[in-house]
N, C-alpha and C positions, 0 to 999 in steps of 0.2 A: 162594599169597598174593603171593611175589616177584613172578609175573608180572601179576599183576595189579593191582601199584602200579606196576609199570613198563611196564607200556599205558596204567595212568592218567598216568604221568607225562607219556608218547608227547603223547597227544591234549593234556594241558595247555598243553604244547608248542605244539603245532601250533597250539591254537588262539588262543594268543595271537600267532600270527603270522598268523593268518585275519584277528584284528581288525585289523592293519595293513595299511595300500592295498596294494592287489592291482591286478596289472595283469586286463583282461577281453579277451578274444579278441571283436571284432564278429564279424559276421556277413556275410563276405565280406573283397577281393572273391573271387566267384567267377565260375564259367565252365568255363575249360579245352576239351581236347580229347575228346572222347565217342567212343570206335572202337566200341563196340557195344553192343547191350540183350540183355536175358531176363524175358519176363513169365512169370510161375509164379505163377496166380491173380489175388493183390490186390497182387502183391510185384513190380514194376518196378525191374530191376537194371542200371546202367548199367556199363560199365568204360571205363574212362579211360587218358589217354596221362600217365602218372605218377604220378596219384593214386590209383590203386586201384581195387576196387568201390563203388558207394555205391548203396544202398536206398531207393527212396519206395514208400508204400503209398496214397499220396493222390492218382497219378496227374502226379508229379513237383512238385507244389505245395511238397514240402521234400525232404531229401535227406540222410541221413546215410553216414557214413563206415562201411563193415561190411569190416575191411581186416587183423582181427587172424589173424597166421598167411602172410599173403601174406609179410610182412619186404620188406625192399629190391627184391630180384629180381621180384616178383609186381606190382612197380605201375602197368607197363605194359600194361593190360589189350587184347587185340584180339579177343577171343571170348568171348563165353559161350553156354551151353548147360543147359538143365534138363531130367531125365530124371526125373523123380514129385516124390522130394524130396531129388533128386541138384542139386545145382548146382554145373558146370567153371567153371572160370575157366583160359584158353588165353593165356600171359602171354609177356613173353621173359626169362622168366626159368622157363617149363616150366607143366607144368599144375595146378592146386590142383581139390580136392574141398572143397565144403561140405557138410553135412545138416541143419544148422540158418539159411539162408536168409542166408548170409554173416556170424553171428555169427563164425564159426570158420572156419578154412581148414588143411586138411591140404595138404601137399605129398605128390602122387602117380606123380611124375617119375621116380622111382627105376626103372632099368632104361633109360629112354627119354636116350639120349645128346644129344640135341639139345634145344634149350632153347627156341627163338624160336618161338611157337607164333602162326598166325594164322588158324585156323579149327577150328570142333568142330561135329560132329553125330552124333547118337543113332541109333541103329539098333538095335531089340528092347534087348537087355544088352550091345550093342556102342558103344564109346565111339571113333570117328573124330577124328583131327589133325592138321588139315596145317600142314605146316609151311616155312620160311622157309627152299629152297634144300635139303632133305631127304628130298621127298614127303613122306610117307600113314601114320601108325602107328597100329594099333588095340590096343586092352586091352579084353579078354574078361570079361563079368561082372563090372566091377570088378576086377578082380583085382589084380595086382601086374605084370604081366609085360607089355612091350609088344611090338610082334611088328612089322616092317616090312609093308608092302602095295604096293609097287613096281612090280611090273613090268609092263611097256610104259607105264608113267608117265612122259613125258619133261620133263615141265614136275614142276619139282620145288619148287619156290615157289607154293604151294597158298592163295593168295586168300581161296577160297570153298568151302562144300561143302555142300550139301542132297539132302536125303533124299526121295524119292517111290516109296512100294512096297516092291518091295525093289531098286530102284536106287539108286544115290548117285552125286551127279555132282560132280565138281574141275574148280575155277573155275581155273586156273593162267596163268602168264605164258607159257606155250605153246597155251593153248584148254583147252578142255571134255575132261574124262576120264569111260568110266563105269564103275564096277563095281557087277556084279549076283550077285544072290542070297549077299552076305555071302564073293563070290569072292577069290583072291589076285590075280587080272591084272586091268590097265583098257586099256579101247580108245577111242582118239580119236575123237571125235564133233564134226568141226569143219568139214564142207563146206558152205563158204558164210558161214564166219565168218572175215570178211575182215581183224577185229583180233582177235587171239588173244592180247589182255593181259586176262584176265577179272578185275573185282577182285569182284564179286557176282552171285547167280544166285537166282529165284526159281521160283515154283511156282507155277500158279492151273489148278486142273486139270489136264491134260492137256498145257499151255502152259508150255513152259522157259523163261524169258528170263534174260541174260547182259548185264550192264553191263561194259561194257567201257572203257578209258582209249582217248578218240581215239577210238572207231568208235560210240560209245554204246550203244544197245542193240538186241540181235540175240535172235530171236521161234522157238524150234523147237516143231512140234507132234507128232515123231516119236521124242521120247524122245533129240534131238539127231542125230537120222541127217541132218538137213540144216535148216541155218540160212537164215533173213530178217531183212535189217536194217530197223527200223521207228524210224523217225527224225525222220518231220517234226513239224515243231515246235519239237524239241529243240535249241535254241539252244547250248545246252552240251554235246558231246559226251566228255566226260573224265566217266566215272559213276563215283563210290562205291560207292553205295548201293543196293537196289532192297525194297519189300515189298510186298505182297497185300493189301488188305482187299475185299470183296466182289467186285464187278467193277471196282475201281479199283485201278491200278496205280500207286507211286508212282515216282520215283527221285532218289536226291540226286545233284549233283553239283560238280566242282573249285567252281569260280566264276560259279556260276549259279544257284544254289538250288534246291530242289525243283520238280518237274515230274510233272504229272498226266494221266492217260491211263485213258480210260473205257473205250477200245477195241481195249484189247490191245496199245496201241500204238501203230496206227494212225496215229494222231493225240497231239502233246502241246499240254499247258499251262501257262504257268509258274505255280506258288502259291507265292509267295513275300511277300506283305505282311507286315511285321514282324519277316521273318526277317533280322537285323540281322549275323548273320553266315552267307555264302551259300557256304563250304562246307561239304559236310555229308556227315560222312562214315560215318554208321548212319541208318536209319530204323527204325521199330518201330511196331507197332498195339497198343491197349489198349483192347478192345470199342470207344465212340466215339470213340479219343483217337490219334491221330496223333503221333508224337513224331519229332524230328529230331537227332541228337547232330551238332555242329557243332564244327568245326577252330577251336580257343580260345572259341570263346562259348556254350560248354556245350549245355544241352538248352532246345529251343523244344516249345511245346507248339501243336497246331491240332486243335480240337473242329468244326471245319466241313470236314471232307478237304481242309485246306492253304491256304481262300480263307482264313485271316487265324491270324499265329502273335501267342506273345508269350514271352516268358522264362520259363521253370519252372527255376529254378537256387537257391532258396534253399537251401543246406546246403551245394553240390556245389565244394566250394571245391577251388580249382585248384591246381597245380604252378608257379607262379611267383616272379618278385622282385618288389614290390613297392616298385620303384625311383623314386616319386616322389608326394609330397603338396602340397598346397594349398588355400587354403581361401580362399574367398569367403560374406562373411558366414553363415550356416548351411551354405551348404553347402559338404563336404570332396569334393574330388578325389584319386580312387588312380591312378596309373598306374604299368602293370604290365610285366615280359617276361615272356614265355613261349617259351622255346628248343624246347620242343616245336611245329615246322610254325613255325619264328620270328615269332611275332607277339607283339603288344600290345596293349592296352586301357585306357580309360580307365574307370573307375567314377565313376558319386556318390552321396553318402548326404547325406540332408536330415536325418536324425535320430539324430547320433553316431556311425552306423553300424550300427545296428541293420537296416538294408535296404541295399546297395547294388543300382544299375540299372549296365549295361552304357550308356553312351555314345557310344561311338570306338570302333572295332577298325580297329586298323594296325597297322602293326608294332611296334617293338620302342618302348615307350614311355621314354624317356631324363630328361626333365625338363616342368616345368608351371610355369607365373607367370601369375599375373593384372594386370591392370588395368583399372582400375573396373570395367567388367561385361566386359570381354571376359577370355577364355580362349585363354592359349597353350600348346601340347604338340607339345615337342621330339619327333621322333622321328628313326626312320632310317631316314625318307621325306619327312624336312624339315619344315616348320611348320605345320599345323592351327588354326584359328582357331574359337571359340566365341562368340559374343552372347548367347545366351540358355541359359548354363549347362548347357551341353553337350549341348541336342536336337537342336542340327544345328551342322555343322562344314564348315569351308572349306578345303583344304588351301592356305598362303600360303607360296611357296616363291620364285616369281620371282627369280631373280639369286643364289640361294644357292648354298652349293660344290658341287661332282660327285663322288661321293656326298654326298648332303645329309642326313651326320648328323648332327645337332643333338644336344649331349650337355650344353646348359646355355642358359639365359636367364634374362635380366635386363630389369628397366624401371627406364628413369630420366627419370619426366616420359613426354611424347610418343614418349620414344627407345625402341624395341625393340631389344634386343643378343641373339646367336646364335652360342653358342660349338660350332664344328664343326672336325674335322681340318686344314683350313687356316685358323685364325683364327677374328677376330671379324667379324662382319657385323652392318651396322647398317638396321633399317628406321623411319622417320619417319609411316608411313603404315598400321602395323599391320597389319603383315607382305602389303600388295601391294607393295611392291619390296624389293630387298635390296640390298647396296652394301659392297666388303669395305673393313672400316678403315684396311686397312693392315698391321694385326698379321698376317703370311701366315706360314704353312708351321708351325704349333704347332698344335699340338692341345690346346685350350681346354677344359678339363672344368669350370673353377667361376667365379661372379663375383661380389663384393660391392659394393655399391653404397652409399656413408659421404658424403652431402651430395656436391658437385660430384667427390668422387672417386668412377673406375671402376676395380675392381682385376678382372685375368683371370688364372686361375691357372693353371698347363698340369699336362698331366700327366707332362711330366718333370721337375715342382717349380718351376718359373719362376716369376716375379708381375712380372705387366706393370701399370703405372697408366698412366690418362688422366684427365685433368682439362676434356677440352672435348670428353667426349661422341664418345670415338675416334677424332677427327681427327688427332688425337698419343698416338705410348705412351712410357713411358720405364719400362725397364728399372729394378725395383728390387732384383733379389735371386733367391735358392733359395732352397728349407727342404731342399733333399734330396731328398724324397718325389715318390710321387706323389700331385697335390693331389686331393682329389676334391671337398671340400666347403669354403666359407666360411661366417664370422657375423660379424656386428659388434655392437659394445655398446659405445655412446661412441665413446672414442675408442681402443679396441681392439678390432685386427683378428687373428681367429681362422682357422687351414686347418687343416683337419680333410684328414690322409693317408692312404695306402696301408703303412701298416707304422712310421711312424715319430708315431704319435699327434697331438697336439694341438701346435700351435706357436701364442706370439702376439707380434704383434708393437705398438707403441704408435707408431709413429715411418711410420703407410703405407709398410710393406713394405722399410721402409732396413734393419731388422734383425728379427732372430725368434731365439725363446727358446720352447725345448720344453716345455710346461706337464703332465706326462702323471703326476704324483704318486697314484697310487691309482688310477688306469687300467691294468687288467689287460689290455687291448687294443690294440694301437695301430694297429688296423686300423679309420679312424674315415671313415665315409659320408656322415655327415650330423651335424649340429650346428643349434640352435635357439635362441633368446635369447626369456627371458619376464623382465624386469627383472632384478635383481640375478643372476640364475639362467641358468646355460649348461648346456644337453643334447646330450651325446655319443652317437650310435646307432651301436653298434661287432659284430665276431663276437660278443662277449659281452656283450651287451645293451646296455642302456641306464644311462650316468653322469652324475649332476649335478654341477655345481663353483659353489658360492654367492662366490668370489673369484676370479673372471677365469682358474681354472684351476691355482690356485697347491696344489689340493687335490681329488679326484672319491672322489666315493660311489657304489658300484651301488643301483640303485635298479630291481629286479629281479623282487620279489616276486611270485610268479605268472606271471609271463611266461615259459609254457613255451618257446617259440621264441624266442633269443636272438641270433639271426642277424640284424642291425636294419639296412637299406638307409636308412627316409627316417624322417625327421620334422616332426611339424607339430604346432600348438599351435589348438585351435578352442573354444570356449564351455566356458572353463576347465578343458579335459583336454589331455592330449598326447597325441600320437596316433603309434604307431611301426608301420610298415611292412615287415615280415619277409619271411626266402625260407621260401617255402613253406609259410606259418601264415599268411598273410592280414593283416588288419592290426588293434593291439590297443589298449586307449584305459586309459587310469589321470587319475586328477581330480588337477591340480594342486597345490591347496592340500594334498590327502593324501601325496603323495610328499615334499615342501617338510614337512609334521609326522612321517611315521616315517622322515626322514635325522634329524631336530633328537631324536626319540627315541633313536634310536640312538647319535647320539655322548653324550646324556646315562645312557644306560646302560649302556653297555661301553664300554671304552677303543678310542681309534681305534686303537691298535694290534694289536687281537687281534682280525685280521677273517679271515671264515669265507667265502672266494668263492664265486661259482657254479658249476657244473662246466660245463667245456666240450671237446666240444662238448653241448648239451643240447636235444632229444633226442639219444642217441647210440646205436652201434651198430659196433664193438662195444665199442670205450675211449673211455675219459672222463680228462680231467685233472683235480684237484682242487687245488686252492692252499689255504693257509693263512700266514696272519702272526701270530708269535710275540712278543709285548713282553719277553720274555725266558725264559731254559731254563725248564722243567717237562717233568714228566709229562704224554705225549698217548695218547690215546684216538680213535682213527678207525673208526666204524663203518658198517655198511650194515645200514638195516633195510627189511622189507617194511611195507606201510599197517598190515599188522597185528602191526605191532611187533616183529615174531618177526626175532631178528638172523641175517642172511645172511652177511654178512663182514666180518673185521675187518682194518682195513689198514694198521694204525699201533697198534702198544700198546708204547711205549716213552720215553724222556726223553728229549728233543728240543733245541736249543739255540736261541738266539732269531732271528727270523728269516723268510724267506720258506719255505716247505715244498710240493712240489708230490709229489705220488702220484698215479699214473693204475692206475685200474681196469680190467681184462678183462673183460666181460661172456660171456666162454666159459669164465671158470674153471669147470673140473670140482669146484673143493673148495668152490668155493659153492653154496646151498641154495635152491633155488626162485627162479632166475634165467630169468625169463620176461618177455616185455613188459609191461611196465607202470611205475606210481611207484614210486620208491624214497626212504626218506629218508637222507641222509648226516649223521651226527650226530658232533661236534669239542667231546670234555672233555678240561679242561685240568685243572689244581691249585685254579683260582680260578673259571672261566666252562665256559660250556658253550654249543654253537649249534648248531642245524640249518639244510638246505634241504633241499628238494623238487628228484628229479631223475628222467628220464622215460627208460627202458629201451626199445628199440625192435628187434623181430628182426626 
């Protein structure tokens, strides 16, 4: 019966913090990098450059995450493989086995000393691996034991590998290898392959072909005893990719997109319509369905063999920061980096974010401002320009600095401002010419713009003002930090830093005063003003301060990823911009009523933080503040109430309290991925949060 009032208590709990705003994860953005497929029936299995495996059954129209078991190591996907209702996953972080269609993932690595795995193929109960700088290890029947396959292997960075018969041939960064009939030696098979960097190799009867970096691709009909390069056409020879379907042969590659060949070769074609990002670095057939996995812009889908693609990435949400928001009447811009293959991206969503579409892909996306209808995005490849909400884009760079990377803008009026490693640059003509201010040799990361004054903030804490539009600066001051972000509200001005929190200042920048009272973070990215009300997007989520900062509340509820880059405010929600969670939306007026709840029903003293980092893996810090000594209770329970560990059961003195958790302790109980609740009784109160376990 104890337990059973004490799961009802659990969920009473819980659920009266269900009724309080909750932040929502949209849906996006997404994209990313796709290294390769697995169709296993109706089950199309992509792996990713960071994010893991993820599952469609609809032929990539959605896409879920099936990643439990991978842990850290496994999220570099570069292979997969399906053997009945076997499915590898070849990672750099070693190989995983699924049996249930990536619900689950075993780690099957044990024995196999090398980790970086970039190709897998089946043979009968034979599981092939090449690997990165190691050759060839196979594992017999599943088994447990891996066994080396070396020799006369000299290319030991293994690309590629497929299977015809009982040959099996390795794609390597020395040429083509073969081994037959399930043997220990391979012998080179490379006369007349004049570029021996292979990164893909296919099969259509009888017919080898070899993508190759630089030579493109080379045609054997002898099982590899001698090669022909077949090339015309093919405008881009650096190949990815290459697959089969009928008599049509496809191949991706660097910077050119897919290319089609009916005749072995022969002859190519470009089919690239729609394909908005052109390198591609997996192909895949699904009966009539062509699939493309692409360097940051996820997976394109073509139903006509390539004459026309379009985006199939709902779900497949990517490995990035979400370094930058903006909003133009309905619609929100995301912009992204992605350090995998360094690029960037622009998203937009017309409907809160329920859909984002891929826009932009450029590099490293730094920052975004509008005016009136035009679209500006900082990068670091200089300024891109939008009209018509980002269906097409101009890059505006003319006169900027070398390297032109744009790491902040401003509009004031007609004026475009461009905060880059030497300064500001100003354009009058939106953004076809550029022209530096004068501010030279600072690296400009933020700027706020308060009626005729322009404040620039650098990032070694400096704050330049100009009053006539950058003709003039004048020197007002440090905070210390480095700046990264501004806000203004009246007549206070806010920088949001690099480790030294929130500073304001009331006097433009003559003086500043640390405002960071109830900010557990003072790692602060971004900052947002919606009338009385200032939003902080820090490591540890998101802070509101209803007095210019003199006070912050987390205001966190739900928001599993609390790593917050940007924020923005759109059709009454705010909208916060994470690494590697995508970006997530909470309704205004509900955060603005459960802070006003809260301070009316627990004292501001006795508050119960979030843990961070969250997700974590394998420790978590946990904080608490005490309004004076009692008796504390720290616990850890599973969803199903059942207590895992206790971390604190003793009388405590008043105060700030911080405890970090192990998630490898041995003495705790059912310590596996997933939710956890963290539960703080005191003599008088009691409080939970939700906190997300990750192996």
């Amino acid at each position: 019966m104890k337990r059973l009032i004490f799961f009802f208590a659990i969920v009473v709990l819980l659920g009266a913090q269900s009724l309080q705003a909750q932040w929502i994860q949209t849906n996006g953005p997404y994209g990313g990098s796709v290294r390769c497929f697995a169709v296993n029936g109706s089950n199309l299995f992509a792996g990713t450059d960071g994010d893991g495996v993820f599952l469609s059954t609809n032929n990539g129209t959605s896409w879920t995450a099936v990643n439990d078991g991978l842990g850290l190591t496994g999220t570099n996907v570069y292979a997969l493989a399906v053997s009945d209702l076997n499915l590898f996953a070849g990672t750099s972080g070693g190989v995983f086995l699924s049996t249930n269609n990536g619900t689950n993932w075993t780690y099957i690595n044990t024995g196999l000393a090398i980790n970086n795995i970039r190709s897998l193929a089946v043979m009968d109960s034979n599981l092939f691996v090449g690997t990165l700088g190691s050759g060839v290890f196979l594992l017999t029947n599943h088994g447990s034991s891996w066994t080396a396959v070396n020799i006369g292997l000299t290319g030991t960075s293994v690309n590629a590998l497929v299977v015809n018969g009982s040959n099996l041939f390795a794609g390597t960064n020395s040429g083509v290898f073969l081994l037959t009939n399930n043997g220990t030696s391979w012998t080179a098979v490379n006369t007349g392959l004049t570029n021996t960097r292979v990164n893909s190799l296919a099969m259509n009867g009888s017919n080898l072909f070899a993508g190759t970096f630089g030579g493109g691709v080379f045609l054997s009909t002898d099982s590899g005893t001698s090669w022909t390069a077949v090339n015309n056409g093919l405008t881009n020879t650096n190949v990815w990719s290459l697959v089969v379907n009928g008599s049509n042969l496809f191949v991706g590659t660097n910077s050119g997109g897919v290319f089609l060949s009916t005749d072995n070769g022969t002859s190519w074609t470009g089919v690239s319509i729609g394909l908005t990002r052109i390198g591609v670095l997996s192909l895949a057939v699904n009966g009539s369905n062509l699939l493309a996995g692409t360097n940051g812009g996820g997976v394109f889908l073509s139903t006509d063999n390539g004459i026309n693609w379009k985006a199939a990435n709902s779900g497949l949400m990517r490995s990035s920061y979400v370094n930058a928001l903006a909003v133009n009447g309905s619609n929100l811009f995301a912009g992204t980096i992605n350090f995998t293959g360094s690029t960037g991206s622009v998203f937009l969503s017309t409907n809160n974010g329920a859909n984002w579409i891929a826009v932009l892909a450029s590099s490293f996306i730094y920052s975004l401002v509008v005016n009136d209808s035009n679209l500006f995005a900082g990068t670091a490849s200089g300024v891109f320009l939008s009209t018509d909400n980002g269906s097409s884009w101009t890059r505006v760079s003319a006169g900027l600095a070398n390297p032109p990377y744009v790491f902040s803008l401003a509009v004031n009026g007609p004026n475009l401002f461009a905060g880059t490693l030497d300064g500001v640059f100003l354009s009058t003509d939106n953004g076809t010419s550029w022209v530096n201010t004068g501010l030279e040799g600072v690296y400009v990361s933020a700027f706020a713009v308060n009626g005729s004054n322009l404040f620039a903030g650098t990032y070694g804490g400096d704050v330049f003002l100009s009053t006539d539009n950058g003709t003039s600066w004048v020197y007002t001051g440090s905070v210390g930090f480095h700046i990264l972000v501004f806000a203004v509200n009246g007549s206070n001005l806010f920088a949001g830093t690099d480790g030294g929190g929130v500073f304001l200042s009331t006097d433009n920048g003559s003086s500043w005063t640390t405002v960071n009272n109830g900010l557990t973070n003072t790692g602060v990215s971004s900052l947002v003003v919606n009338d009385s009300n200032l939003f902080a997007g820090t490591v540890n989520g998101v802070f509101l301060s209803t007095n210019n900062g003199k006070s912050w509340t987390a205001v966190n509820t739900g928001l599993m990823n609390t790593t917050v880059f940007s924020l923005a405010i759109s059709n009454s929600h705010l909208f916060a911009g994470t690494y590697l969670g995508g970006v997530w939306r909470r309704p205004l007026s509900e955060i603005v009523t459960a802070v006003e709840d809260d301070f009316s029903q627990v004292s501001v003293d006795f508050t119960l933080e979030q843990n961070y980092p969250n997700p974590f893996n394998p420790t978590t810090t946990i904080r608490y503040q005490l309004p004076k000594a009692t008796h504390v209770v720290l616990k850890i329970y599973n969803i199903y109430s059942q207590e895992v560990r206790t971390l604190v059961n003793a009388r405590q003195s008043a105060g700030v309290n911080v405890v970090v958790w192990d998630g490898r302790d041995q003495s705790a109980k059912e310590v596996s991925s997933g939710i956890y609740i963290y539960r703080l009784q005191t003599e008088e109160s009691i409080q939970s949060r939700k906190m997300s376990f990750v192996r």
